[in-house]
Residue, then its C-alpha position, 0 to 999 in steps of 0.5 A: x054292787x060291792x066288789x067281793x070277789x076279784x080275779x088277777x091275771x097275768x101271766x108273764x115274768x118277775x119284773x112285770x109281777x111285781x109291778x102288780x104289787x101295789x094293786x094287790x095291797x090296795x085290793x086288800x085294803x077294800x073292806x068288802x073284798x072277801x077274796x083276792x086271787x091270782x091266775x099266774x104263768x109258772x114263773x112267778x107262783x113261788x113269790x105270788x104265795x108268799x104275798x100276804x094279800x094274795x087268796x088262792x093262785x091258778x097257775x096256766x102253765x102254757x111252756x108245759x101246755x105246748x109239750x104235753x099232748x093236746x087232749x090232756x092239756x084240753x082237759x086241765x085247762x077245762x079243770x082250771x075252768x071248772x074251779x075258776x067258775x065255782x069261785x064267782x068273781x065279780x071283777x076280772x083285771x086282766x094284765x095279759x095284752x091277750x084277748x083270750x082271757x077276757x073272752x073266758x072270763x065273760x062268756x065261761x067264767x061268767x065274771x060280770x066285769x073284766x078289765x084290761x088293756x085294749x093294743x090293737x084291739x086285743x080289749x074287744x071283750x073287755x068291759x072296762x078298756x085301758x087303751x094302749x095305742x103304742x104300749x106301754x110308753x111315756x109313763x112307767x110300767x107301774x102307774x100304768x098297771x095301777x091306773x088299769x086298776x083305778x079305771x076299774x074303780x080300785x084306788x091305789x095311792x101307794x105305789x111301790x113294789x113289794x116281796x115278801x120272804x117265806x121262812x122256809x126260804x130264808x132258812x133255807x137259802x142261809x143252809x146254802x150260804x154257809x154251805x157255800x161260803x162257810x160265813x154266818x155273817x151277811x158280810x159286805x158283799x157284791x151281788x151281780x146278775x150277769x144275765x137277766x132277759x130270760x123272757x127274751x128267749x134266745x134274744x136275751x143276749x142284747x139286754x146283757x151288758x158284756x161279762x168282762x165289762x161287769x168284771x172290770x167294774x165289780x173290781x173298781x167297786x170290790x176295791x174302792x169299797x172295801x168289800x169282802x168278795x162278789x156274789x154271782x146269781x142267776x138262772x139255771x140257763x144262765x150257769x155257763x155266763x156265771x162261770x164266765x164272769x166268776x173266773x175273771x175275777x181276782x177277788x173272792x166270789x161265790x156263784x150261786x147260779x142256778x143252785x137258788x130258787x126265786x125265793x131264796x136268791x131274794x132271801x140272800x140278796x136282801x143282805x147284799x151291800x150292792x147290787x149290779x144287774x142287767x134290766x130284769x127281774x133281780x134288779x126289781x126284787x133288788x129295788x122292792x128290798x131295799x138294796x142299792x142297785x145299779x142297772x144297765x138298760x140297752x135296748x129298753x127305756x128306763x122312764x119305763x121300765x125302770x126302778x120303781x119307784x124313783x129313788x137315789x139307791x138305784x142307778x138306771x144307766x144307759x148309752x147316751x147319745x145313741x139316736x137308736x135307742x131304746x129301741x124296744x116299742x110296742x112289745x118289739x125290739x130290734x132283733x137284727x141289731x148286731x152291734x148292740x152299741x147300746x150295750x158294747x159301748x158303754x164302757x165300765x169307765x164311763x159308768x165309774x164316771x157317773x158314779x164318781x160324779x154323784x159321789x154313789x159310792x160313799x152313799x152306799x158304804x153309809x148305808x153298809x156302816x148303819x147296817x152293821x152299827x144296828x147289827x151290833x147294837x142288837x147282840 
């Protein structure tokens, strides 16, 4: 029987999503496959929209689940039912490491194949088993999605990230620009995300390098550069790190936190001549545009998580030497750590050390001097 219909979940934050990617475009290069839709929690539906090979998308949104009473979230996710059922899928791939979706899919939604991951046997329903004895470890996060994909018989050969910029974003995010900084020009600007780690709720903080590291670094950068200011971006949670960081800076800096949709803080960052950011979603979208990036990773190992895929744009650094580290496994991390050493010692010095040493910074001015040589070529 032809693959027709396929059903994507996954329900977590940016990063992972667009880790899925490259699944979705090799769906869509199926000739049989009619229909590529996408069962989604609330964060990620904006950018999902904008994907060309994306159908329709479901949204399970369990934040709004939890607050609302338990008869009315009963019946909104027996409507979600209801319209998944009518969509009659023949594969289900499953990104969630839960088991409810594959015991909906098969025994409600009737989908005749379902795979997903099997951690701690989380995969009993599923049809199609990718096992994760110790999550996900050893390999990036991406080939691991795009293998689940390839055992379910889908071959992904092109493996790298994309995100795609709705119109309405792009205007609207450049209405906000000349707003806030009275330039039309992209300019040579610094884009940092001093925040980052939203999925670890209250816990975010140890996947944040220190606000006054980022300020000593965004300086050395701004000035060795030649840069005309920073750009601060950030969540709505994250106004008050924003701030923090914005007012130890001595050179121009506009802060956007909070005032930008997901979409057009990608729109804006897509002009950044660099871009610096805990390990999270920003640096992922970063990376899927093109833009060079430095990441800092604690308590999460980059062979994993890291940019995806492997290029000499994007700057993965960490504390070395630090037996404890990483110490995110299984979907754990240590949360009674206290010294987050992995983060407080590592000192912007050390960082400019590494950046000296592969001679990154005159990569990256080379890259800022093409762009603006075609810029003008095209006026």
């Amino acid at each position: 029987m032809s693959l027709k219909r396929v059903l994507v979940v996954h329900p977590y934050g940016l990063g992972d999503f667009l880790f899925v990617t490259p699944v979705l475009r090799a769906l869509r290069l199926i000739p049989s496959v009619e229909k590529v839709d996408l069962l989604l929690g609330s964060r990620t539906s904006d950018v999902a929209r904008a994907n060309p090979h994306v159908d329709e998308i479901f949204v399970a949104d369990k934040g709004r689940y939890q607050k609302q009473g338990r008869i009315q979230t009963l019946r909104e996710v027996t409507a979600l039912g209801r319209q998944l059922c009518a969509r009659h899928y023949d594969l289900m791939l499953d990104y969630s490491l839960r088991s409810e979706y594959a015991l909906a899919g098969r025994l409600f939604l009737g989908i005749p194949r379902t795979a997903g991951f099997d951690y701690k046997r989380r995969g009993f329903f599923h049809t199609v088993r990718y096992a994760l004895p110790d999550g996900f470890s050893g390999r990036p996060a991406v080939e691991i999605y795009c293998d689940l994909a390839e055992r379910a018989g889908i071959r992904v050969e092109d493996r790298w990230l994309e995100l795609y910029i709705s119109a309405a974003a792009q205007a609207s995010a450049q209405q906000k620009w000349q707003a806030k900084t009275n330039r039309t020009d992209a300019g040579r600007f610094l884009f940092v995300s001093p925040g980052g780690g939203e999925s670890w709720g209250k816990d975010a903080h140890f996947k944040q390098w220190p606000v006054p590291f980022f300020a000593e670094l965004c300086t050395r950068i701004s000035k060795t550069g030649g840069l005309d200011g920073v750009v601060i971006l950030g969540a709505p949670g994250e106004k008050e790190l924003a701030a923090s960081l914005a007012q130890k800076l001595s050179m121009p800096c506009f802060n956007f936190a909070g005032e930008l949709s997901v979409l057009e803080s990608a729109a804006l960052l897509e002009r950044a001549a660099l871009f610096l950011g805990n390990d999270g979603g920003l640096v992922h979208m970063a990376h899927a545009l093109r833009v060079p990036l430095i990441a800092f990773y604690g308590p999460v190992d980059p062979a994993v998580y890291g940019p995806w895929p492997p290029s000499t744009q994007a700057l993965a650094v960490y504390k070395q030497g630090l037996e404890c580290r990483p110490c995110y496994a299984r979907f754990r991390y240590n949360s009674v750590c206290e010294k987050r050493e992995c983060l407080q010692e590592l000192m912007p010095g050390d960082v400019w050390q590494q950046l000296s040493a592969k001679r990154w910074l005159e990569k990256v001015r080379g890259r800022i001097e093409s762009r603006e040589q075609s810029t003008e070529n095209r006026k």
